[in-house]
C-alpha positions as CSV (number, residue, x, y, z in Angstrom):
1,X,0.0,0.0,0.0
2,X,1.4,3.4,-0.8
3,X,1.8,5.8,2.2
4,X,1.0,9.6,1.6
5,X,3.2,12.3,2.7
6,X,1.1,13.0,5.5
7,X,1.2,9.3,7.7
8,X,5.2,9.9,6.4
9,X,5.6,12.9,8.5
10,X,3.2,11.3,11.3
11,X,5.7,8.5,11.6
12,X,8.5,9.8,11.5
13,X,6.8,12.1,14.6
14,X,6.0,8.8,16.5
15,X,9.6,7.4,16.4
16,X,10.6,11.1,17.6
17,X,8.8,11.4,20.6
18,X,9.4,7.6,21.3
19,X,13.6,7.8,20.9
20,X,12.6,10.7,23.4
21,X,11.0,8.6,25.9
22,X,13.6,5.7,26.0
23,X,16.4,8.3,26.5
24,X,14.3,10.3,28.8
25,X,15.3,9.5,33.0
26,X,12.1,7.4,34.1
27,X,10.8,6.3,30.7
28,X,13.8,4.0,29.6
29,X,15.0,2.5,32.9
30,X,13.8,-1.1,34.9
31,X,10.3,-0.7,36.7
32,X,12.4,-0.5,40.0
33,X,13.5,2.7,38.7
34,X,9.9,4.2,38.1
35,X,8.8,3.3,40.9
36,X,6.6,5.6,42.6
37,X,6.5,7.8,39.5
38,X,3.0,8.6,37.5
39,X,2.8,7.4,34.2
40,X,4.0,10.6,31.7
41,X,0.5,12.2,29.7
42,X,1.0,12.2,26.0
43,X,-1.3,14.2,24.0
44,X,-2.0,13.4,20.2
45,X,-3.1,16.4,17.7
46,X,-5.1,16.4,14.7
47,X,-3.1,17.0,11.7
48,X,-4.4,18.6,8.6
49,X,-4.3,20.9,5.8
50,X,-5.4,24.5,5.6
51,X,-5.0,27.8,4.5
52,X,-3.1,30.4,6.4
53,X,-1.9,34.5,5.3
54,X,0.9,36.0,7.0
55,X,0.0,39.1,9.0
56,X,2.6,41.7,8.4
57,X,2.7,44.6,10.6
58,X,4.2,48.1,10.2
59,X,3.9,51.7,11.5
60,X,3.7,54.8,9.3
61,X,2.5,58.6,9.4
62,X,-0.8,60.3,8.7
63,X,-0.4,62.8,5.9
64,X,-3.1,64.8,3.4
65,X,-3.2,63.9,0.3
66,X,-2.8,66.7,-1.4
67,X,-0.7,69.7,-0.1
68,X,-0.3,73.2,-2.1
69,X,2.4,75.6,-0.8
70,X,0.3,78.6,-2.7
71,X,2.6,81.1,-4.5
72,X,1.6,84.9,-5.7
73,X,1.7,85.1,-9.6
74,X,2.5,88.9,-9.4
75,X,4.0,91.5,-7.5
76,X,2.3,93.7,-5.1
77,X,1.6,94.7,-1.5
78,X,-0.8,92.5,0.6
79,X,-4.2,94.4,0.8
80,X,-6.0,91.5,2.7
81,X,-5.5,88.3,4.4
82,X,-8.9,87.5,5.6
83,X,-8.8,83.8,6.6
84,X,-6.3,82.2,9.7
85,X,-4.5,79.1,10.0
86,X,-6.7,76.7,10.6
87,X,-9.7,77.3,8.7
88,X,-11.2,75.8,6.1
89,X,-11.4,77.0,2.2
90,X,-13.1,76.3,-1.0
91,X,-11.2,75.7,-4.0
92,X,-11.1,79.2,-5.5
93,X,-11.3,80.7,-2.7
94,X,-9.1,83.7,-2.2
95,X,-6.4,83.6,0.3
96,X,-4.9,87.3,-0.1
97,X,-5.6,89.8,-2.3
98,X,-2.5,91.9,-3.4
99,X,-2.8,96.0,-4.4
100,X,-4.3,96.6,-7.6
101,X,-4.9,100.2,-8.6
102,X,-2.0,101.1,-10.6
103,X,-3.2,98.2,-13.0
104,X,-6.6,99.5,-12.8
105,X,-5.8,102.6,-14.0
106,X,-3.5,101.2,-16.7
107,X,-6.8,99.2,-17.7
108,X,-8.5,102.2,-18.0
109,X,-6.4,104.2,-20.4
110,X,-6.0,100.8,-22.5
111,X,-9.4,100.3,-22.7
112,X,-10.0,104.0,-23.8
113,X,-7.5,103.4,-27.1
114,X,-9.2,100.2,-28.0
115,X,-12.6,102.2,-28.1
116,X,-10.7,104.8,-30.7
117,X,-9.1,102.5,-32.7
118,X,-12.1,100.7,-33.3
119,X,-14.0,103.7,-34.2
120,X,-11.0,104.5,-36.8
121,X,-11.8,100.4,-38.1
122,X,-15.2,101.4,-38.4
123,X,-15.0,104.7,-40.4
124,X,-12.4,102.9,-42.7
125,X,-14.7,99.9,-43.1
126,X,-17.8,101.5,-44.1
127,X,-16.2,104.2,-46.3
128,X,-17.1,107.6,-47.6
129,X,-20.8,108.5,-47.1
130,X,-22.4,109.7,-50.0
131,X,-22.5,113.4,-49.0
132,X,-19.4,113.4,-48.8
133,X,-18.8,112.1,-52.3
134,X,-21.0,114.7,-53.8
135,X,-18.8,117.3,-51.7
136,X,-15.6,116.5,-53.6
137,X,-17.6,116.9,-56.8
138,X,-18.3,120.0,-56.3
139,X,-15.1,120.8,-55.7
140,X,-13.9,119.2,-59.1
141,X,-16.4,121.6,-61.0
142,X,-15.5,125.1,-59.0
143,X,-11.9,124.4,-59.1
144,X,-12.3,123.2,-63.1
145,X,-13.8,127.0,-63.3
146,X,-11.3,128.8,-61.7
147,X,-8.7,127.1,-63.9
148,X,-10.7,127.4,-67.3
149,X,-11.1,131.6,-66.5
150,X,-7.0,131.6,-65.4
151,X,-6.4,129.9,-68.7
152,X,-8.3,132.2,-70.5
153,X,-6.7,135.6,-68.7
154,X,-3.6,134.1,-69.5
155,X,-4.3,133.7,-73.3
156,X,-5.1,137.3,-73.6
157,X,-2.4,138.1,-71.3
158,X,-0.1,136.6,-74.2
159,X,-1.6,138.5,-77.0
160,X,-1.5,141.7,-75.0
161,X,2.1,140.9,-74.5
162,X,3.3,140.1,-77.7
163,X,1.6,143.8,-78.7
164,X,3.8,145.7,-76.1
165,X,0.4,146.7,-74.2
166,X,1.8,144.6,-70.7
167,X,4.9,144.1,-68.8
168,X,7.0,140.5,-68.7
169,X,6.1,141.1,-65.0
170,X,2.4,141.3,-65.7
171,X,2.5,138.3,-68.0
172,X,3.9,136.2,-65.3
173,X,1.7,136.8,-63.1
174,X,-0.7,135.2,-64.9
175,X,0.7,132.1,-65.7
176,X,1.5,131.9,-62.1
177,X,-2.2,132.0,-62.1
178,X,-2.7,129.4,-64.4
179,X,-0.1,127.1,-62.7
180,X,-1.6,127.5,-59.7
181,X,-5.0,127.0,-60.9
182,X,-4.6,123.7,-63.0
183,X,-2.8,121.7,-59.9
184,X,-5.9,122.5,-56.8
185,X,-7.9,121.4,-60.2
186,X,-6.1,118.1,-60.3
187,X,-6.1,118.1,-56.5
188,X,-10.0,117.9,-56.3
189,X,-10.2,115.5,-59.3
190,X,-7.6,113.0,-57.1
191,X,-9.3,113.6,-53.8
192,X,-13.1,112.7,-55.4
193,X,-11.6,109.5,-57.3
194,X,-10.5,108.2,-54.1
195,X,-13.6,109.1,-52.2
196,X,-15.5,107.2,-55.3
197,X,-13.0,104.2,-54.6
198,X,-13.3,104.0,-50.8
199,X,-10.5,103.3,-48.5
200,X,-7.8,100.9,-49.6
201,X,-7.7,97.1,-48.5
202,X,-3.9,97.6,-46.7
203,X,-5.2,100.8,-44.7
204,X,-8.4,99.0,-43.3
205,X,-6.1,95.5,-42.6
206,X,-3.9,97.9,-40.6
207,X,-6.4,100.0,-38.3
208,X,-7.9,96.2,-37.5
209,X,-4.4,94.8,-36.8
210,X,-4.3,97.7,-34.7
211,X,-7.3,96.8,-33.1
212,X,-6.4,93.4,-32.4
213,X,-3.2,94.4,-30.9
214,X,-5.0,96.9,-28.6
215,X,-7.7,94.1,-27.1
216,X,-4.1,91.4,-26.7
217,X,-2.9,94.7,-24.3
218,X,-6.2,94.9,-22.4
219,X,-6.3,91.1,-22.2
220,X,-2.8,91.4,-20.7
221,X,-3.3,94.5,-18.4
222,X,-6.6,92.4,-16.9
223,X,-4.9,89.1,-16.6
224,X,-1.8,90.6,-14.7
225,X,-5.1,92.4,-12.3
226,X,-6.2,88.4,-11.9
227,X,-2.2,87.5,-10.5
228,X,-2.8,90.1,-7.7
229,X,-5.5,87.7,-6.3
230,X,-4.3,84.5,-4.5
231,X,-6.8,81.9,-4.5
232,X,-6.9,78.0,-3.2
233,X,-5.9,75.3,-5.8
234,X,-8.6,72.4,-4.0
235,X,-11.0,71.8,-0.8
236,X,-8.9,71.9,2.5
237,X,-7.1,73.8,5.6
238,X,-4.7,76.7,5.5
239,X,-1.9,75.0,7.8
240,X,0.7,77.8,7.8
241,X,0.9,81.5,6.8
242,X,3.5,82.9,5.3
243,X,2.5,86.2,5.0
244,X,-0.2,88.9,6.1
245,X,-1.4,92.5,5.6
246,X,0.8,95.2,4.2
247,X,3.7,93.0,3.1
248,X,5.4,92.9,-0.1
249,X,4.8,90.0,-2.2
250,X,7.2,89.3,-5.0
251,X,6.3,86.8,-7.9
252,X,6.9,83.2,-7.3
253,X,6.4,84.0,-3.2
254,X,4.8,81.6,-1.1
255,X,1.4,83.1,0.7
256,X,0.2,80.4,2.5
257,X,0.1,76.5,2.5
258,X,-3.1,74.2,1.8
259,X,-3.8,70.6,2.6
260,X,-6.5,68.8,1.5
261,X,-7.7,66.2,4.7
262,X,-10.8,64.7,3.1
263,X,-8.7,62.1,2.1
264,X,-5.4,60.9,4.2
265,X,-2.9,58.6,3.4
266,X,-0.1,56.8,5.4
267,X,3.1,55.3,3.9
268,X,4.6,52.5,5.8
269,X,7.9,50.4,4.8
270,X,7.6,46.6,4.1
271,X,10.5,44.4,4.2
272,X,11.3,42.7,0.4
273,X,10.3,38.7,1.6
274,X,6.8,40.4,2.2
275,X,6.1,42.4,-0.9
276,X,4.7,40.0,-2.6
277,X,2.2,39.5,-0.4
278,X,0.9,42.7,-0.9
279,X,-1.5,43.2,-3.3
280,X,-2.9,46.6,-5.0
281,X,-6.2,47.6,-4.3
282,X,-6.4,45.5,-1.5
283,X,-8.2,46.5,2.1
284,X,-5.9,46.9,5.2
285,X,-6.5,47.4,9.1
286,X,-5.4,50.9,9.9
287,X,-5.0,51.5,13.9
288,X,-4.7,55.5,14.9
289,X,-4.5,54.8,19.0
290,X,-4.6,59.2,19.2
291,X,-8.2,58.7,18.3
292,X,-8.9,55.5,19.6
293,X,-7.9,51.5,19.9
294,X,-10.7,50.6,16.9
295,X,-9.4,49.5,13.4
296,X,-10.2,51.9,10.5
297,X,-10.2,50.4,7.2
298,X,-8.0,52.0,4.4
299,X,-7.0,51.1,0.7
300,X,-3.6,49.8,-0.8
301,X,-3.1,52.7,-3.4
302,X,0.5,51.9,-4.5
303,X,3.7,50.1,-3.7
304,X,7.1,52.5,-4.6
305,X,9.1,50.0,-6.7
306,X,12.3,51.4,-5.2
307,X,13.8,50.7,-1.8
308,X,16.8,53.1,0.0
309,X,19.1,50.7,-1.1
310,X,21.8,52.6,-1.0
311,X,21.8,52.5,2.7
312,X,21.0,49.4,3.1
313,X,17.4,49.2,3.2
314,X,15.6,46.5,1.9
315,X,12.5,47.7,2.1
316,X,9.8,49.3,0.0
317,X,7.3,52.4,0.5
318,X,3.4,51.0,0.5
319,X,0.7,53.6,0.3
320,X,-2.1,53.4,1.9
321,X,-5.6,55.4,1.3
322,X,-8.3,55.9,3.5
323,X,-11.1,58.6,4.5
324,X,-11.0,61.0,7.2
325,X,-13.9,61.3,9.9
326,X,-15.1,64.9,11.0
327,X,-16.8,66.1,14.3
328,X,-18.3,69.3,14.4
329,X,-16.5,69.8,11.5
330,X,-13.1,69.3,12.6
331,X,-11.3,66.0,10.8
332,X,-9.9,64.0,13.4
333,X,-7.5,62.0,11.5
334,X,-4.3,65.1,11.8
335,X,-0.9,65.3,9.5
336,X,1.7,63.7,11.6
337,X,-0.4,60.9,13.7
338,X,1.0,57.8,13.8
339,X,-0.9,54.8,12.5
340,X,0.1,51.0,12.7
341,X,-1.1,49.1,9.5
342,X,-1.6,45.6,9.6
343,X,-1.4,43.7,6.4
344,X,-2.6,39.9,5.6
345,X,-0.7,38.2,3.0
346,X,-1.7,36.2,0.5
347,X,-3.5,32.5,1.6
348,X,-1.1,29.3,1.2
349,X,-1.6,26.0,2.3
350,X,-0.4,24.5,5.7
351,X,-0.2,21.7,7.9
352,X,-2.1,22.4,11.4
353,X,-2.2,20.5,13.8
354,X,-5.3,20.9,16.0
């Protein structure tokens, strides 16, 4: 009959703990020698399979799981400061406002030129109006007049000339005339051609470039308004203040620092022969004794695939999620409590003896 491993190991148990009892004083020796002596109890256990998980243990900190160190996008002095450390904020929220009037009144002014450049736009879009047109005709025929009756003068001027009966002076000073005449004659024939015409396509593209480039400045001057107020990035508590009413804030400053406590996490280091136990995803016991001796559950979020082993750690970070609890609207789970995490590994099978 072929034995199993099991009645193997059972055997080899029996002839153990009966090589023990033949060496042992009292068990071995001639019944003269026991005399007096009660018999020795021997107990016999159950073996049998079953599934057992290692419970691996560790102790970590409680910190948020989010936290900003808020920084000024712009210069200025510090206006307001209205909230302490300690209280709660929205996300958007505003931590400080910094000085804005000089900006303001650079808004202004900006604002002012758009609305005359895009007047200019407009006029050079739509044109001349017809009065306007009919205008520069007019001109054409009165100055066509004026230079028809110089012409003439200085036709006669000519003949009166060439007969003695005028001056070279007096003859010049009508085809001054005449000169004179003929060009604010060409001028007004010019002026109401291009009136007819309308404005060219180059001048209009440049007063609305203009335009554009004027509304890219106000957009600017308003946005660099928007840097002098320091809102919260997320949900949570203002934990330290770094600045307050009437200081000078330079860009890139830090105001104040956030954390967001709706959700905590604790990181706790597990020795490498563990790891593998560790799954994921997975649910943990999380014990916070500064609140109390009850287990909190909390979430395996991620295991850092890196250990310090440059000094000769062996270990690896594990992450662990969980939610905080609030009172009166306080949360009692605090950055910086300490919190023992207790992991069970993965199931494998055993022999128990029971």
């Amino acid at each position: 009959m072929k034995t199993s491993p099991v009645h193997c190991r059972l055997l080899r148990c029996y002839l153990t703990v009966l090589a023990l009892c033949l060496f042992m004083p009292g068990c071995g020796g001639p019944p003269a020698e026991r005399a007096g002596r009660p018999p020795t109890d021997v107990t016999v256990a159950e073996v049998r399979r079953d599934d057992i998980a290692v419970q691996i243990s560790s102790v970590g900190t409680v910190v948020p799981l989010d936290v900003s160190r808020v920084a000024a996008r712009g210069n200025g002095r510090v206006e307001s400061f209205p909230l302490r450390e300690g209280a709660l904020v929205k996300a958007d929220e505003v931590l400080a406002q910094l000085q804005t009037s000089t900006i303001e009144i650079e808004i202004e002014a900006a604002e002012a030129l758009l609305k005359e450049k895009q007047q200019t736009l407009a006029l050079q879009e739509a044109g001349y109006r017809n009065e306007e047109i009919a205008q520069a005709e007019a001109r054409i025929r009165a100055a066509e007049a004026v230079y028809r009756r110089a012409v003439a003068a200085l036709e006669r001027r000519q003949q009166l000339h060439e007969q003695g009966s005028i001056t070279d002076d007096e003859l010049d000073d009508a085809t001054y005339t005449a000169t004179q005449t003929e060009q604010l004659y060409a001028e007004a024939t010019s002026d109401f051609e291009m009136k007819q015409a309308g404005n060219r396509a180059e001048d209009i593209e440049a007063a609305r470039a203009a335009v554009e480039a004027q509304k890219q400045e106000v957009a600017r001057l308003k946005e660099e308004m928007r840097k002098r107020t320091i809102c919260s990035p997320f949900d949570g508590y203002i934990v330290e203040k770094q600045t307050d009413v009437g200081e000078w804030v330079s860009e890139g400053g830090i105001v104040a620092t956030v954390a967001r406590l709706d959700i905590v996490e604790v990181e706790v280091q597990v020795d490498e022969k563990y790891i593998d136990q560790i799954d994921v995803g997975g649910t943990v016991d999380v014990r916070i004794e500064a609140i109390g001796p009850e287990p909190r559950k909390g979430t395996i979020q991620a295991i850092v695939p890196r250990s310090n082993w440059q000094q000769g750690s062996r270990s690896f970070p594990v992450v662990v999620r969980m939610d905080n609890e609030y009172v009166d609207g306080v949360p009692r789970l605090k950055e910086g409590m300490i919190a023992r995490i207790t992991f069970s590994g993965k199931p494998h099978e055993a022999l128990l003896a029971h």
